[in-house]
N, C-alpha and C positions, 0 to 999 in steps of 0.2 A: 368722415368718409360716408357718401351716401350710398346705397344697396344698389344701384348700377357697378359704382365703383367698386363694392363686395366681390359682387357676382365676379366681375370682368379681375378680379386679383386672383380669385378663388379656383376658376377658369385656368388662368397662367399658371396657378400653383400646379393646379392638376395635371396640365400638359408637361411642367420640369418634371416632376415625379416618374410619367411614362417615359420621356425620354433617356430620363436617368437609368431607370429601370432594364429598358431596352439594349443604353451604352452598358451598362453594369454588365446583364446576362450575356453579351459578347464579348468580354474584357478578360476571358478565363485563357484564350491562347496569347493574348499582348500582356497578360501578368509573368513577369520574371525575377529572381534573385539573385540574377546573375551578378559577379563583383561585389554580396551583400555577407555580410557575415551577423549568422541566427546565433544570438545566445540562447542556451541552454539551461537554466536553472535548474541546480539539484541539490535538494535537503538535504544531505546526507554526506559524511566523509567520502573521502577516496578509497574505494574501492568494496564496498558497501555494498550491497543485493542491488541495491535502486541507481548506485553510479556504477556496476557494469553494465547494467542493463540501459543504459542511457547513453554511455560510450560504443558499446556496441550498437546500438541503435542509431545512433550519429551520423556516422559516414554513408551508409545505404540511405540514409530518409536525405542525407542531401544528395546524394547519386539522382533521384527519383523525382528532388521538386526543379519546378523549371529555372534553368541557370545554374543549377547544381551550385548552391549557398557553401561557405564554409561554415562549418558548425559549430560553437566552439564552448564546450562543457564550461558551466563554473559552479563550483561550488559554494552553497551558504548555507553555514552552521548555527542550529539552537533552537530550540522547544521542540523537538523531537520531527523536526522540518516545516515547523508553523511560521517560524521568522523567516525561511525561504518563499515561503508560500504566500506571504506575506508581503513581502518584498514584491513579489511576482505580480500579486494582483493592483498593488498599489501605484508600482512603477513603467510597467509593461505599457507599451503603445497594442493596440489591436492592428498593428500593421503586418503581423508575421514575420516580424526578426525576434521575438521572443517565444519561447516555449518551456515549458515545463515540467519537468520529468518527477513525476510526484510518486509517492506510494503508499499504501491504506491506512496507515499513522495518519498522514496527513489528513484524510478523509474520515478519521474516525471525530467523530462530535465528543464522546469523551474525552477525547487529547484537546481537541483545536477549541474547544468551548471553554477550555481552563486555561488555555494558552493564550488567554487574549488576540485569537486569530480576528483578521479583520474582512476575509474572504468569505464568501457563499459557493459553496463547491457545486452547486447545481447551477451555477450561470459560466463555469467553465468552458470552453469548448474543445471536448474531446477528440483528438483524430486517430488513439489507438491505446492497445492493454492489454497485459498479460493475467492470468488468474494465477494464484498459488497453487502449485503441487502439493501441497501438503507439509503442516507441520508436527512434528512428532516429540515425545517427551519419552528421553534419555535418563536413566537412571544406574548409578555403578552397581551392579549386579552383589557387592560385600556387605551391602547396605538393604538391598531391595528387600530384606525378611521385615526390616524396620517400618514400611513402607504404611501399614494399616495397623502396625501395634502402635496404640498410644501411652505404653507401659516402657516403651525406651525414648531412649533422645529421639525428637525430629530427622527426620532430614533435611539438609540445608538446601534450596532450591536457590537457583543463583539466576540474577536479570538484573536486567539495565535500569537508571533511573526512570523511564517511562515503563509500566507494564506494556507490554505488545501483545496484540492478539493471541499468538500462539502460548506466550506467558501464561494466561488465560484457565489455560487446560488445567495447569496445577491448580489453579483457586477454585473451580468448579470440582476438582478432582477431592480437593480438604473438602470442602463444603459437602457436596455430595456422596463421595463418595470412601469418606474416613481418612483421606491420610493424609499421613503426620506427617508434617511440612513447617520450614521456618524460612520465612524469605528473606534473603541478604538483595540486596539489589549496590546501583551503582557501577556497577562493570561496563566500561566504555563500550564495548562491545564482544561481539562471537568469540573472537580468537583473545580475547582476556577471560571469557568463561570458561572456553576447550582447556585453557590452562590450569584453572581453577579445579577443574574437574578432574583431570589429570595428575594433579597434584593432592589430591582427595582433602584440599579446601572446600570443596562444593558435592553436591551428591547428585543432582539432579539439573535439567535444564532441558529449555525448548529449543531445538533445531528445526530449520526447514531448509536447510543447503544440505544437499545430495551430499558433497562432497566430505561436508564434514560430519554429517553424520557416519558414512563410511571409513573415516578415517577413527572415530571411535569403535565403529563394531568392529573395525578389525583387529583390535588390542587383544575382544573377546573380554573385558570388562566392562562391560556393558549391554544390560536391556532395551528392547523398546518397551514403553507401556500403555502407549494407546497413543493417538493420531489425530486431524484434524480432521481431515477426508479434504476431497479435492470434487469441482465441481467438473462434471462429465454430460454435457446434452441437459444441462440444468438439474440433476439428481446429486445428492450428494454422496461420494461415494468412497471404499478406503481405495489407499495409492495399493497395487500391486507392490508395488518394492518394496513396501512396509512390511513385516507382519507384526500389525499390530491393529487393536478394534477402533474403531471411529467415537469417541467421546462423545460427541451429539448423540448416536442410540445407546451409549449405556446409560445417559445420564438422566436423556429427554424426558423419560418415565417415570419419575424420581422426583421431579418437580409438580406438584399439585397447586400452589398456588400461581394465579394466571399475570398475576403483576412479573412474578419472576422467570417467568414461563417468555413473556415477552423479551423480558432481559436476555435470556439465553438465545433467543432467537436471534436476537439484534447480534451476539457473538459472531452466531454461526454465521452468519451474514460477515461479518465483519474479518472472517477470515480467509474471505473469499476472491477478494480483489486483491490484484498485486501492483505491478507497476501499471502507470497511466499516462498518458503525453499528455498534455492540452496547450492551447493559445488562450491570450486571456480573453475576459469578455468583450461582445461587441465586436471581436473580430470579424469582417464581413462574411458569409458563406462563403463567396467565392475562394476565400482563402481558407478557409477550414474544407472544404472541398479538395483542395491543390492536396492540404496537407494529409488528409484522408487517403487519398487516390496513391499517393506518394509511400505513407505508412504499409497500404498493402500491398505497392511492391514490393517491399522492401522484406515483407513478410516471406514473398513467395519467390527470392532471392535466392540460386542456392548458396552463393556463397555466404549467404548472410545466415541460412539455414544449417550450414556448417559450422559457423561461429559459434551460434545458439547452441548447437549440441556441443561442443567442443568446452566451453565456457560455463553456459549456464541452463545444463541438459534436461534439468527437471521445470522448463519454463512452459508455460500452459496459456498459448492465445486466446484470447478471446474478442468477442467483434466490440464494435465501438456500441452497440446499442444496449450489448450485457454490463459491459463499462459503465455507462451512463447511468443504469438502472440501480446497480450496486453502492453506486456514488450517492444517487437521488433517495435510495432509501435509508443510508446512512445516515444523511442530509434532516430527513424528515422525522428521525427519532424522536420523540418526546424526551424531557428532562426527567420526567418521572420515570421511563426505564431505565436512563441513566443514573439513575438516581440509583437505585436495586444495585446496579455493580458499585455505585460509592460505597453503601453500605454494606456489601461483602467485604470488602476490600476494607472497612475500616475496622471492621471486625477481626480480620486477619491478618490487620497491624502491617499493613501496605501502605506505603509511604512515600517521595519519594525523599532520595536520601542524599543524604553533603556527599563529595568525592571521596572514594573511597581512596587510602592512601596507599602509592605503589608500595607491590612485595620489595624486597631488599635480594631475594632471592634471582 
């Protein structure tokens, strides 16, 4: 091909490109899902933090995309929602019949970086997210003298085979701040540990459901002992409905070396994001757009904003650009902070653990 011929292809190229361009940026009122049904991808069992929040989110985000889609949730279970997320990014066309309802497990680089995840959560595209209200640690008030004597038995702090964020609090709480703690882990979930606890198999654990935190304090067997805090106009701050202090300032001052200082940080970060939507990469704007536009009516719905209270009242919106940011900085952690929490964590004989075998009781 000679340099005429260059010119005169390079020429044509450049003229597709603007017309494309041009057809594209008007193709946002001719885009519809009308008769289309969006799967929904969700990490997590039924009826989970992350699958109500995703079934209640459902029906209003297809009320609001054009054609009003039918939505139709599916669940997929394993590595603490890495094999969803997985799935999601591997199989997902960028055409906007998939979407994904993820939550900060997912997005945490210590879970997804062990779990042989094959996703990059910073090429996600987000069209919406809620922050956490706040996680708190529970302790049965019969036991709480035991709590910083390391002259009696531990106390048994109870979680799930992955540590979670809010889990957290107790290992920075042994670490820093003296107490006596044994972790039993493996408990399928919330309502097998409420039991645990109740049954004074367990001493201790992390809540961040309103609901079930209240259905403990109203036994009146049970303390709070401090909190996560909740993020308000970007300051970190404690929930009112707690009383209890924010773990990040008793602790913050306590740590002098800056390797672990990082580490902590990266926590506090990491407790901050809740549930997230996205479509997978490469999805055109124009469609992450739609689904955008879509998400915040849905937001400002009221019946949708009745649900929300009704359901899942201690939910904390957040815009899609704080979304992004909390995701991207997750994203961008170095191994070597991660590193600081392996090494707590192996010290404190954290593990994760076979299944644990059902009571009989």
């Amino acid at each position: 091909m000679n340099i005429i011929s260059r010119c005169r292809l390079m020429a044509v190229m450049v003229i597709c490109v603007l017309t494309v361009g041009i057809t594209h940026a008007g193709a946002a009122d001719k885009i519809t899902f009308k008769n289309k049904n969006v799967s929904m991808i969700i990490g997590y069992r039924a009826g989970g933090s992350t699958d109500v929040m995703a079934r209640i989110v459902a029906p209003y985000l297809a009320k609001y995309l054009p054609g009003s889609p039918t939505i139709v949730p599916r669940n997929i279970l394993g590595a603490g929602g890495v094999k969803a997320l997985n799935y999601f990014w591997q199989q997902s066309k960028p055409d906007g019949l998939t979407v994904n309802a993820g939550s900060g497990t997912q997005v945490d680089p210590l879970t997804y970086r062990r779990a042989h995840a094959v996703y990059d959560t910073r090429k996600l595209r987000i069209f919406g997210g809620t922050g956490r209200a706040g996680t708190v640690m529970v302790v049965r008030k019969e036991v709480f003298g035991r709590l910083t004597d390391k002259s009696q038995p531990p106390l048994i702090m109870a979680g799930r085979d992955a540590i979670r964020s809010g889990m957290m609090m107790a290992m920075w709480g042994a670490e820093y701040l003296g107490w006596n703690i044994r972790w039993v882990l493996g408990y399928r979930g919330s309502a097998d540990i409420l039991l645990a606890l109740q049954r004074k198999e367990a001493d201790m654990t992390s809540l961040s459901s309103m609901q079930e935190i209240s259905s403990l304090m109203k036994t009146g067997n049970f303390a709070l002992i401090t909190q996560s805090g909740a993020l308000d106009h970007g300051k970190l701050v404690a929930r009112s409905e707690y009383d209890a202090p924010v773990i990040y300032n008793i602790v913050k001052d306590r740590i002098t070396d800056a390797r672990t200082r990082r580490a902590f940080d990266y926590w506090k970060t990491l407790t901050l994001p809740g549930q997230w939507f996205a479509l997978p990469p490469a999805t055109p704007d124009i469609i992450v757009a739609l689904y955008r536009k879509a998400y915040a009516a849905a937001e400002r719905d009221p019946g949708f904003k009745v649900r929300v209270q009704k359901i899942a009242a201690d939910t904390i919106f957040m815009s899609v650009a704080d979304t992004e940011n909390l995701i991207r900085s997750l994203a961008e952690t170095d191994n070597d902070t991660l590193e600081v929490i392996a090494e707590i964590q192996r010290k404190q004989g954290i593990m994760r653990s076979k299944k644990r075998k059902r009571s009989k009781h």
